[in-house]
C-alpha positions, 0 to 999 in steps of 0.5 A, a space after each residue: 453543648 448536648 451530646 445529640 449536638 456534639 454527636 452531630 458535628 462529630 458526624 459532619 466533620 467525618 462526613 468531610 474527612 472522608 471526602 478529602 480523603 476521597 478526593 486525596 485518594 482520586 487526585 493519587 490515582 489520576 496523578 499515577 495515571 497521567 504518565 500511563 496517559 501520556 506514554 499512550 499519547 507517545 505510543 500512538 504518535 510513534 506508530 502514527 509516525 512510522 505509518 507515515 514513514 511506510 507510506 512515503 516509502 510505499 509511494 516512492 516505490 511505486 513512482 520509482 516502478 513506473 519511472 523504471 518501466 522508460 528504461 525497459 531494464 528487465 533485472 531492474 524491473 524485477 528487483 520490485 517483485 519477489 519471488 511469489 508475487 502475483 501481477 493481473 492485467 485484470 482485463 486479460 483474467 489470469 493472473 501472473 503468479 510468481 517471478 518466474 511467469 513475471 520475468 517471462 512477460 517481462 522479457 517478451 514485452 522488451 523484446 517485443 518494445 525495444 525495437 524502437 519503443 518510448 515508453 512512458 507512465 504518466 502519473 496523475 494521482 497517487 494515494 496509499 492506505 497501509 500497505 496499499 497503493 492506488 495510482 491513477 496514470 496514463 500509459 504511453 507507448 510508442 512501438 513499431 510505428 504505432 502508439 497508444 495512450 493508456 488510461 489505467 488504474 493500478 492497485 499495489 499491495 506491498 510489503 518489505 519494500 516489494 509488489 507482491 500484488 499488482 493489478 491493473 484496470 484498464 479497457 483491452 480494446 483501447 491498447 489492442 487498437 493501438 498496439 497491434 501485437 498480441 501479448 501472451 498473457 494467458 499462455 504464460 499464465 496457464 503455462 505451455 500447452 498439455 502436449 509440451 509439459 
């Protein structure tokens, strides 16, 4: 055999010990990749699991807010809030900021409602992304001999199991024509006038 052709074949099984070796080296890598692959695979299960969990909690906060607001218990209802939270009837414009001026609305509408009020919130969807809650729902209010029946749309942002932003969406003039008495929204919201503070 002449030295070109022993010199070929040298070269052709080199050729095909380094392919092994690179396809040895490959298949260490992926094998020393896989458990990375499958922690990764673990750790989005969890979170996804956790995301779960928070918003099953988030949702039931907030059905459980509305099933409160029939009891027209002031303490209970501002358990949900904490102490900067903010509340908007968006039709009315300003927003509540605080518990303070929360509790203050609070107060006057059981007041003004318990004197011979039902009050229910009537769910009809629920949905939550995150650390929001969108609820579509229908209030019913009875009160000194009148009533109305309330389309609103409301809008929760929580966070460690309280409503530290809540709006609500719904047309004035519809709960104005059924409940007469005019709720102070603005005056709590802006505070007293200049000549009392």
């Amino acid at each position: 055999m002449s030295h070109q052709h022993l010199g070929r074949r040298f070269a052709h099984v080199e050729w095909w010990c380094l392919v092994v070796l690179i396809l040895g080296a490959a298949g260490s890598i992926a094998h020393a990749q896989a458990p990375a692959r499958e922690q990764t695979v673990a750790r989005t299960a969890d979170d996804e699991q956790l995301r779960c969990d928070e918003t099953a909690r988030n949702e039931a906060l907030i059905r459980a807010f509305y099933v409160a607001w029939s009891r027209l218990d002031v303490e209970e209802l501002m358990s949900y809030f904490n102490e900067t939270s903010v509340w908007q009837n968006v039709p009315d414009g300003e927003p509540l900021r605080g518990a303070s001026a929360i509790r203050k609305l609070i107060e006057w509408l059981v007041e003004d409602w318990t004197r011979d009020a039902k009050v229910n919130f009537e769910v009809h969807s629920l949905a939550s992304r995150e650390n929001l809650v969108f609820s579509e729902r229908v209030d019913h209010v009875e009160s000194l001999g009148r009533s109305v029946d309330l389309p609103v749309v409301g809008v929760f942002l929580i966070e460690n199991e309280k409503i530290v932003e809540w709006r609500d969406y719904y047309d004035g003039a519809s709960y104005s024509s059924g409940l007469p008495p005019r709720i102070p929204w603005r005056d709590i919201a802006n505070g007293p006038p200049r000549d009392e503070r």
